[in-house]
N, C-alpha and C positions, 0 to 999 in steps of 0.2 A: 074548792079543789083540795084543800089541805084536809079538810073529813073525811073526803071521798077516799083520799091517799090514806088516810090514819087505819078508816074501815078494812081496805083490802090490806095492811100486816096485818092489822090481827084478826082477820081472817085466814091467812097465809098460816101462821103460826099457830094458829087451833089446828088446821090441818095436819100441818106436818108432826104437831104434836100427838095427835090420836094415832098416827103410822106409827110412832116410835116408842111409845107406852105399849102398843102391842107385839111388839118384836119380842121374841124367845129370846135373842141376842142378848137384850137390856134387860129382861128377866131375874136371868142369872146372875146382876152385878149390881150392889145397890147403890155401889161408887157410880157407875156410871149413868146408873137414873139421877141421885143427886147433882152429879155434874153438868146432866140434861139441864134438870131443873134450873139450876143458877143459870146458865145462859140464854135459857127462856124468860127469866125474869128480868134479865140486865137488857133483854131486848123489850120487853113491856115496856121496863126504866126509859130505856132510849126510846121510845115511841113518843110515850107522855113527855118525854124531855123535850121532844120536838114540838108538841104545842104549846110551848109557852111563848112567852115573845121575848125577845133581844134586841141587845144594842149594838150592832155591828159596823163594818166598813165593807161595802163591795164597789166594783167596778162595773158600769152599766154601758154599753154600748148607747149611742144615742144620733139619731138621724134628724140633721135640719130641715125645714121643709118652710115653703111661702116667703123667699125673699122677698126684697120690697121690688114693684115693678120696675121692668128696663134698667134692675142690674143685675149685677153677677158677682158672687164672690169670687174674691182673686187672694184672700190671706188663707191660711191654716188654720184652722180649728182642731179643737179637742176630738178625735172620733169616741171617745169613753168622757164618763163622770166619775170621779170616787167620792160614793153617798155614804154618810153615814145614818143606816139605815135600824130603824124599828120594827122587826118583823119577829113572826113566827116563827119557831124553829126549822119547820117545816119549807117557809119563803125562804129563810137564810143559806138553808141547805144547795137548795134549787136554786141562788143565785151563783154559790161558793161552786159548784158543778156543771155551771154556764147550761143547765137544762131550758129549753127552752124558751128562755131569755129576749123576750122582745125589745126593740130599742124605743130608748127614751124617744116621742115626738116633740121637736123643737121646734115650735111653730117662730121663725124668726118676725114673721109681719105685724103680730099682733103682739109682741113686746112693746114696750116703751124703748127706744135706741136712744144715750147718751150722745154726741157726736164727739169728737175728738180733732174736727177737720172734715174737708168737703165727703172725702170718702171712707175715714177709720170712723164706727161706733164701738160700743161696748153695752155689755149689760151684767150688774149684778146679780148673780146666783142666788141670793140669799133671798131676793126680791121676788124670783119666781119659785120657791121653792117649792109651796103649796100648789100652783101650776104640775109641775111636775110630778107630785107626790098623786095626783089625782090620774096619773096614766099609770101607776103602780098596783097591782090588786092586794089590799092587805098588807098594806106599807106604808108607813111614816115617814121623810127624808126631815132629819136633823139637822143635817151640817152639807152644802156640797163643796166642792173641791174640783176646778180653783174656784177662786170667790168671783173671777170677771173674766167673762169672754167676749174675744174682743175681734169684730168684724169689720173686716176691708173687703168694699165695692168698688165696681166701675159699671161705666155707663155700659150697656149693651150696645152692641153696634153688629151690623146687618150687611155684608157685602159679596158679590159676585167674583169669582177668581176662575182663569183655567187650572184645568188638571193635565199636568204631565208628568208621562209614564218615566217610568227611573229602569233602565234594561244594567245589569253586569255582564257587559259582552266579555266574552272570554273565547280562548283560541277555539274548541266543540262550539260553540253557540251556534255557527252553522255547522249546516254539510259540507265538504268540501265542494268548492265549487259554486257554493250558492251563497246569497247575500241580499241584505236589508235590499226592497225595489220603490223605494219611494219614502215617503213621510211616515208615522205610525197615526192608525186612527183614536180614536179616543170617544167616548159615546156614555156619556156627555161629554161635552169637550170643556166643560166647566160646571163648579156646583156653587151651590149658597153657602157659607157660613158664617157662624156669630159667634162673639164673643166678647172679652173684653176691648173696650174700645183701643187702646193704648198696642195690646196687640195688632187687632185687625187692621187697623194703617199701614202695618209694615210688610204685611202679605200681599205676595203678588200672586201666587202661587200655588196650590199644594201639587203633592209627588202620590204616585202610587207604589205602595211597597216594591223592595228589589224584586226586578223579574229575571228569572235565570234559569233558559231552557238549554238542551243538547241536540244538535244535530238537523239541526231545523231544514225543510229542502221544501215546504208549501205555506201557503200563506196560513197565518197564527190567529184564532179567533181566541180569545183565554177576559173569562172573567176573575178581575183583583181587586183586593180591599186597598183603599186608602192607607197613605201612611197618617197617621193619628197626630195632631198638633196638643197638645196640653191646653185648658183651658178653651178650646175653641170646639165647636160645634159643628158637623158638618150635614149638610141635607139630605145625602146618603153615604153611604160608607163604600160603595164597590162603584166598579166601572166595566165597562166591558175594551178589551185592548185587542187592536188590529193589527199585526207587524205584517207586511205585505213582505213575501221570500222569492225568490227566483234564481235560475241557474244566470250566471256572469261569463264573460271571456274578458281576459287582458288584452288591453292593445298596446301597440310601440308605434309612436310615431314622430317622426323628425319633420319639425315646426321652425319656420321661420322667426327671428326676435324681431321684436318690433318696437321701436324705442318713442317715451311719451314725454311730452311739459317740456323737449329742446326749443329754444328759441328760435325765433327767424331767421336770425343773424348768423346760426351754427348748423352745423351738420355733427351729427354723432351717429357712430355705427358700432356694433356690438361686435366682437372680436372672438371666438366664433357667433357668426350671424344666424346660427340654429344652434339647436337642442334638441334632444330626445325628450319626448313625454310619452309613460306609460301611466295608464288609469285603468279600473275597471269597471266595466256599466253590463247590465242585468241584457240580457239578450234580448227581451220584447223592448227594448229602448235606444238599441244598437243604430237603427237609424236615425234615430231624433239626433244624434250628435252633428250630423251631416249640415243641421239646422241652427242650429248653437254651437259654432265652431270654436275651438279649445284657442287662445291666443297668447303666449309666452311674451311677454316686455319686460324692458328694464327703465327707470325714471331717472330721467335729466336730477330734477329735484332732489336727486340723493346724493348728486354729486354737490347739490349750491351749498347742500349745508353738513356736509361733511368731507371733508379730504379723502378720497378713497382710489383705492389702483384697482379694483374692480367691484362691478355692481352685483345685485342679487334679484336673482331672475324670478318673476311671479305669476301668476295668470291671474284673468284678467274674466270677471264673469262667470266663474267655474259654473256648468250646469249642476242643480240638484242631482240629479241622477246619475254623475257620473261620482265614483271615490277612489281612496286608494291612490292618490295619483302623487309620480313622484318624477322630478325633474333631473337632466343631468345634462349638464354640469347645474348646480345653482349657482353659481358666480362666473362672469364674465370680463374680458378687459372689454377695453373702448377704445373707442380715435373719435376725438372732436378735431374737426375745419370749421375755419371761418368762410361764409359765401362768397 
């Protein structure tokens, strides 16, 4: 490549020399033919200067490839070498102008690994040097730099997790009026990943990137990528997300309290004996409430083990489908009798 490259300057420079010897221009000036001349010659100099060979330092980009089986690096590595390199002036040039610079192939499998411990190895530079030097075209590696890189694995490891969706609801997120009608779908509703072992035990989970829509008033069919874990692998990167939307009404309804865990022995009543409750549920689900009745209590229990002059009202069951739902009064007095 470095001939091929030498031929076409002076090639180049013949040409543009015969243009410029016949210009009327330069003619006229013998200054400025002889000033031609010198920088035609300083450029021959530098041509030949470039085929010789040198002793230089550059910096190589360099790609690992063939770990050892069922693991995974989990330390840092060098992504560069600085070689101290033997080349043509030509290769020197083309490495100093990052031209087309392929990266060194580091085959990690077929090393000899020192170990250091169950999972740090390392390996001398100096040892592979000739290795390396044979993926360079027209290059000698003298020196590399650092002199030991040094590799941390772990086991791989293979596990099943769901995926759920991550929504940033915000006051737009619906229409007015309208509102989430149920669970969100998920499709797959879980994937495979791998990774290091020491990670993958702690994952229960992954999330799909934030989703964050406006105005929403039908139901949401929206294909998302995964949020990305470090180190870890996943078996696809997207999902397809179902938010199911529908128009809503509020309701207000005054419910009876109903008190729980009183002993035999006692009678307790709640001071006032109702409450308002307003929630809101999606209109195609308006009657399932009828079925799954909303039920407001206060717990004995709260009084055994705490001293209190009024209790705090809960419900008791809340349907999925119904939200938003907010009580009044949340605190109550009481009257306990003895039977």
């Amino acid at each position: 490549m470095d001939t091929d490259l030498r031929k076409n300057l002076l090639s180049l420079l013949k040409k543009y020399l015969q243009r410029i010897t016949k210009s009327s221009f330069l003619q006229e000036g013998r200054f400025i033919i002889f000033f031609i001349f010198v920088i035609i010659s300083s450029v021959f100099w530098f041509v030949r200067a470039l085929g010789e060979q040198y002793d230089t330092v550059v910096e190589y980009p360099v790609r690992y490839i063939n770990f050892p089986e069922d693991k995974v690096l989990i330390g840092e590595v060098p992504e560069k070498l600085r070689l101290t390199v033997r080349a043509s002036g030509f290769t020197v040039l083309k490495s100093k102008l990052n031209l087309n610079i392929a990266p060194l192939r580091f085959n990690v499998n077929s090393f000899s690994l020192n170990s250091l411990g169950t999972d740090t190895f390392y390996v001398i530079t100096e040892t592979i040097r000739n290795v390396l030097s044979d993926e360079l075209d027209n290059t000698i590696i003298t020196n590399i730099a650092p002199d030991t890189l040094f590799f941390r694995f772990s086991s791989l490891a293979i596990k099943r997790v769901a995926v759920k969706p991550l929504l940033v609801i915000h006051n737009k997120f619906f229409q007015q009026q309208y509102m989430q009608n149920g669970k969100i779908g998920v499709t797959p509703d879980s994937i495979i990943i791998s990774g290091p072992r020491y990670l993958i035990n702690d994952i229960r989970y992954v999330s799909t990137e934030p989703l964050s829509f406006n105005n929403l008033r039908d139901t949401l069919i929206s294909e998302t990528r995964l949020k990305p874990v470090e180190l870890i692998t996943f078996s696809q990167q997207k999902v397809r997300i179902t938010i199911p939307v529908d128009r809503f009404t509020e309701v207000e309804k005054q419910l009876p309290l109903v008190t729980i865990n009183v002993p035999d022995s006692l009678n307790m009543v709640a001071i006032p004996g109702q409450v308002t409750v307003t929630y809101r549920v999606c209109l195609s689900s308006y009657n399932r409430v009828a079925n799954t009745p909303i039920t407001p209590v206060v717990d004995y229990f709260e009084i055994r083990e705490n001293t209190l002059q009024r209790l705090t009202v809960f419900l008791t069951d809340t349907p999925d489908f119904v939200s938003n739902v907010h009580i009044n009064p949340k605190l109550t007095e009481f009257l306990i009798t003895r039977k």
